[in-house]
VEXDRENVO-724561 format. One record per residue (C-alpha): residue number from 0; residue in one letter; x, y, z. Coordinates in steps of 0.2 Angstrom, whole numbers, padded with zeros to 4 digits, always signed. Layout:
N
n | res | east | north | up
NUM | A | X | Y | Z;
...
//
This chain:
225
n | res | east | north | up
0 | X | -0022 | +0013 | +0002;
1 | X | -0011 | +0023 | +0008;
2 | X | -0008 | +0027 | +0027;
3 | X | -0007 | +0046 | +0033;
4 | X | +0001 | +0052 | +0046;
5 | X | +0007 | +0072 | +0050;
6 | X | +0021 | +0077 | +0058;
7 | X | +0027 | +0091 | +0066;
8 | X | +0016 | +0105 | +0077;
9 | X | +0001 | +0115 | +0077;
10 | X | -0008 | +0100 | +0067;
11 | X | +0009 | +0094 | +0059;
12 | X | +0020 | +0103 | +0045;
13 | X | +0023 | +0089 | +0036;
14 | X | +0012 | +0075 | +0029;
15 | X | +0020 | +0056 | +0028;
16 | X | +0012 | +0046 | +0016;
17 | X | +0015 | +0026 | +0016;
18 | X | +0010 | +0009 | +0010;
19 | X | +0006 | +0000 | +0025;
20 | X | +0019 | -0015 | +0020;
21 | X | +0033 | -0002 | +0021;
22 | X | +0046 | -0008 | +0033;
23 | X | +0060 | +0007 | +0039;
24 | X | +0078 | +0007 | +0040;
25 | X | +0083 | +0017 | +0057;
26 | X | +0085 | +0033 | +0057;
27 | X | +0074 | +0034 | +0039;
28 | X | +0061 | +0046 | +0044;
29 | X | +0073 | +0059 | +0053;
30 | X | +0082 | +0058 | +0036;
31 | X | +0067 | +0064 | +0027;
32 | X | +0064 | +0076 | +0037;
33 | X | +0084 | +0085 | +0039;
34 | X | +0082 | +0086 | +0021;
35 | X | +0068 | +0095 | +0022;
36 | X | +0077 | +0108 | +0031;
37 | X | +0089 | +0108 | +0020;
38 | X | +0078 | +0110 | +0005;
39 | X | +0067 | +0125 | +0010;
40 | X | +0058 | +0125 | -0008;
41 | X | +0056 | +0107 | -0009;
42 | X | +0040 | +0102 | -0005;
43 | X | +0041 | +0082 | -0007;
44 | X | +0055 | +0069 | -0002;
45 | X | +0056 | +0050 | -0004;
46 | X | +0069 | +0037 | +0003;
47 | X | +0079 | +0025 | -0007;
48 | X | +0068 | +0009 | -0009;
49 | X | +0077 | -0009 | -0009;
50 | X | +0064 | -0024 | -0015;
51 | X | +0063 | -0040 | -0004;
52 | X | +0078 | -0047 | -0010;
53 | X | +0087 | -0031 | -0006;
54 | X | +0088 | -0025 | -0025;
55 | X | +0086 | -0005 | -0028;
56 | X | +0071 | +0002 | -0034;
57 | X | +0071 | +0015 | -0046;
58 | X | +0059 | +0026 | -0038;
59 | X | +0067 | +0043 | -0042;
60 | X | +0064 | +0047 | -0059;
61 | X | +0062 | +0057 | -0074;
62 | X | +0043 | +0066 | -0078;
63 | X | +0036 | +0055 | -0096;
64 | X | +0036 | +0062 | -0107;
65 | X | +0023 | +0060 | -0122;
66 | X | +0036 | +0047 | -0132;
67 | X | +0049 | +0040 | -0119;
68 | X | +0034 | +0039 | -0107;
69 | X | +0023 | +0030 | -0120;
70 | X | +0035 | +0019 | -0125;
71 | X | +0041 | +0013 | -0108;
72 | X | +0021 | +0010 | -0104;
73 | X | +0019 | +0000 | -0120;
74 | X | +0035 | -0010 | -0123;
75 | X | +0046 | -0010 | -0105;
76 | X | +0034 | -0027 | -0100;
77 | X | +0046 | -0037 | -0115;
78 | X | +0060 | -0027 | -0117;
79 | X | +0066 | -0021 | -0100;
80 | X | +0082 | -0012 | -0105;
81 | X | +0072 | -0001 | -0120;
82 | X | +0083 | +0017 | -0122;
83 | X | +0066 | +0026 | -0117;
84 | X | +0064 | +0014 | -0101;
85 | X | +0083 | +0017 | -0096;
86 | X | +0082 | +0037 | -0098;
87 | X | +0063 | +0036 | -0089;
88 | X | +0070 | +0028 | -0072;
89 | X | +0088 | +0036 | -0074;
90 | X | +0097 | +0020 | -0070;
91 | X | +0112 | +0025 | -0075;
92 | X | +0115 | +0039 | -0060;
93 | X | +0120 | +0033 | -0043;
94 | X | +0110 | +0037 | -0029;
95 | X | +0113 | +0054 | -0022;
96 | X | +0101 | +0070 | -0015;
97 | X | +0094 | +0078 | -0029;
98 | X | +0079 | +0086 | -0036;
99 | X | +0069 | +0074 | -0048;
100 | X | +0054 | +0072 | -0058;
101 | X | +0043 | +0061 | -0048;
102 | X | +0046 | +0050 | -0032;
103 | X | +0036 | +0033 | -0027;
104 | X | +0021 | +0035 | -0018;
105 | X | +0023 | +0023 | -0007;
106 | X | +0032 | +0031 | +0004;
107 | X | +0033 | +0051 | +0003;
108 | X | +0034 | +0067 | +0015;
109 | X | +0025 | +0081 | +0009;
110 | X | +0024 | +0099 | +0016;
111 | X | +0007 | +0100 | +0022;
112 | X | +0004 | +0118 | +0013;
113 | X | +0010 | +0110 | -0003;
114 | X | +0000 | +0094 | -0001;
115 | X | -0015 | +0107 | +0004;
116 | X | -0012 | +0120 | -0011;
117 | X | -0013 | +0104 | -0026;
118 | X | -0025 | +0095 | -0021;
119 | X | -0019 | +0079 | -0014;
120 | X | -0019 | +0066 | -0027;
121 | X | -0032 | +0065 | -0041;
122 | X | -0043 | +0049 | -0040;
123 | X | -0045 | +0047 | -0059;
124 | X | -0028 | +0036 | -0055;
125 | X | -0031 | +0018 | -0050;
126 | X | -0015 | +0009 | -0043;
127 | X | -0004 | +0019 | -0056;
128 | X | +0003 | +0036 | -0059;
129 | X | -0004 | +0045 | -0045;
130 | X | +0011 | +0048 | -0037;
131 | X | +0020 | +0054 | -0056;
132 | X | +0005 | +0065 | -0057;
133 | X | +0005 | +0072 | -0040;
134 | X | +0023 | +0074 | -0040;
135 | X | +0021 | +0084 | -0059;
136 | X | +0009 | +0096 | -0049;
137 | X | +0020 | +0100 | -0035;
138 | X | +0035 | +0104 | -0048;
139 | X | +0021 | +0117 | -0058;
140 | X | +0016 | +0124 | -0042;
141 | X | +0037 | +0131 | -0040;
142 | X | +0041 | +0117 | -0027;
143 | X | +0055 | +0102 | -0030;
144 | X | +0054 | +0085 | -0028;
145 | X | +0070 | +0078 | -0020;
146 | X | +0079 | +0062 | -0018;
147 | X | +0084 | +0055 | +0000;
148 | X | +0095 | +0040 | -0001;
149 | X | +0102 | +0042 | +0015;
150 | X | +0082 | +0037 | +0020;
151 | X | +0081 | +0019 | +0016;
152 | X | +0064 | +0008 | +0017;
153 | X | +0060 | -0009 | +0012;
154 | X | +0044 | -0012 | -0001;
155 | X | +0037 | -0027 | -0007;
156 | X | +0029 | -0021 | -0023;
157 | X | +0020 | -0036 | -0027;
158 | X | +0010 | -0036 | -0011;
159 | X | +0004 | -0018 | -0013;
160 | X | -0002 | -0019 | -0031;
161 | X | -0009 | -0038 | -0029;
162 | X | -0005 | -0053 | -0041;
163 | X | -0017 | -0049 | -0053;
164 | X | -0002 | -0044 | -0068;
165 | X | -0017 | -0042 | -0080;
166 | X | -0029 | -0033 | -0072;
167 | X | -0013 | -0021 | -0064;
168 | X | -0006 | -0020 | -0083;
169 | X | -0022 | -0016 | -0088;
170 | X | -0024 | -0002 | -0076;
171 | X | -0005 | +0005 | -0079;
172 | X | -0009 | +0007 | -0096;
173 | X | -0025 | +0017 | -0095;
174 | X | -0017 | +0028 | -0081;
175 | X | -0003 | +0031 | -0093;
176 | X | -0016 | +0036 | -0105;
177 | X | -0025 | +0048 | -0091;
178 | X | -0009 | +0057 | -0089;
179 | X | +0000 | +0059 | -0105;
180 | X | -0017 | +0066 | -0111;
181 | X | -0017 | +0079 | -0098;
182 | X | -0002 | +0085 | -0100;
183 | X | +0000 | +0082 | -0120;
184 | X | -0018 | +0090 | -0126;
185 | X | -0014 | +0099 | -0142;
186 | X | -0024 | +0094 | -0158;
187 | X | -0008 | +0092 | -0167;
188 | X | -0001 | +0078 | -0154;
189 | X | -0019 | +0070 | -0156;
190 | X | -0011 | +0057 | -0170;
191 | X | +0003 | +0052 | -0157;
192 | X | -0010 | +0050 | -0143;
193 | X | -0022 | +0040 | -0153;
194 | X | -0007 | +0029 | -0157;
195 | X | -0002 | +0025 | -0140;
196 | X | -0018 | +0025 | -0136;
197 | X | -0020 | +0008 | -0147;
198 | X | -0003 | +0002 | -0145;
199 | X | -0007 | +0000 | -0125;
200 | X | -0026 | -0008 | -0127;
201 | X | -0017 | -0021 | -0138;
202 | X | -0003 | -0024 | -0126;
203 | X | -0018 | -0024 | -0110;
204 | X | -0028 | -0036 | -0121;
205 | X | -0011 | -0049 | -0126;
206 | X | -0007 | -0047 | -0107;
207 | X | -0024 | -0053 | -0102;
208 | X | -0025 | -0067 | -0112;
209 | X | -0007 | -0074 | -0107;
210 | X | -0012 | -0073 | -0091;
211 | X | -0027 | -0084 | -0093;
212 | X | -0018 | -0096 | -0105;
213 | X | -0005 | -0098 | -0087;
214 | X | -0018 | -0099 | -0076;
215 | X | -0028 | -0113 | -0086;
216 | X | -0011 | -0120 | -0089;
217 | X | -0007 | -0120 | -0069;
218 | X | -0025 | -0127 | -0067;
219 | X | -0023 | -0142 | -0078;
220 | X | -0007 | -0147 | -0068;
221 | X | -0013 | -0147 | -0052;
222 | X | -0006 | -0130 | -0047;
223 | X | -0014 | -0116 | -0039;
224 | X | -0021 | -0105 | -0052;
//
């Protein structure tokens, strides 16, 4: 679960919303919010995020689409440098301010009268894709959703989601399925949707029993399983 906090006064302007396992680099939140002067018709704003081992995180990245967004969801677990997962994350840009698609929900600011006039986040979403929706609401609603680098935090993925890669696979794919449906409703799209539709129940249920083959395999030698 997220924590909330509102800053700013008369109530606070501005909603901060973060995984309590986010650790700040100085000076990140202040970052946030001079961007958010900066950007008057931005209505969301997320830092740069490092993993653990001080890796960067792509967590500024396109909207999916019905096809790059599908087949990042189905194939970007085997094949991690996929064209459709490269273009999807924009790995190829170096970090800068900029308006995006989404940004990571574990760690945004959000003008309180844009977070007030979408909604909040739809709870239909279970560990996945909330934050891609919410951020695909704001961007219909007329607002931006822009990149701060110069805000830095430090996220341990992993501990947010738990260590249950099936089961979080598993519910990946059917928030994938949530959204794309949403947005991609047309009765001549409903051959692709079915598709991917299949293609990530077979991936969840291949997942799910590698899992249990490592765990039974762990068992049996005396690890942890």
């Amino acid at each position: 679960a997220n924590l909330v906090a509102t800053i700013g006064p008369s109530g606070g302007e501005f909603v901060l919303l973060t995984n309590p396992d986010v650790v700040w680099g100085p000076g990140s939140i202040d970052a946030l919010l001079e961007a958010a002067y900066r950007w008057p018709r931005a209505g969301t704003f997320g830092p740069l995020i490092r993993d653990p081992d001080g890796a960067l995180y792509p967590s500024a990245r396109h909207l999916p689409s019905l096809v790059r967004g599908g087949m990042h969801a189905v194939v970007g677990f085997v094949w991690k440098n996929n064209p459709w997962t490269k273009s999807y994350r924009q790995q190829h840009l170096e970090p800068s301010e900029r308006p995006v698609g989404w940004l990571s929900g574990s760690c945004l600011l959000v003008r309180r009268e844009v977070f007030d006039a979408v909604g909040g986040f739809d709870e239909r979403f279970f560990l996945y894709m909330e934050d891609v929706d919410f951020c695909d609401r704001v961007g219909r609603a007329g607002w931006l959703n822009v990149y701060v680098p110069t805000s830095e935090i430090l996220h341990d993925k992993g501990h947010s989601t738990g260590r249950e890669p099936a089961r979080n696979l598993r519910a990946h794919h059917d928030s994938t399925y949530i959204y794309l449906a949403d947005r991609h409703p047309g009765w001549w799209q409903a051959p692709l949707r079915w598709t991917m539709r299949g293609a990530l129940r077979v991936r969840a249920r291949a997942a799910v029993r590698r899992s249990r083959r490592e765990r039974a395999r762990s068992a049996r030698s005396g690890g942890k399983a």
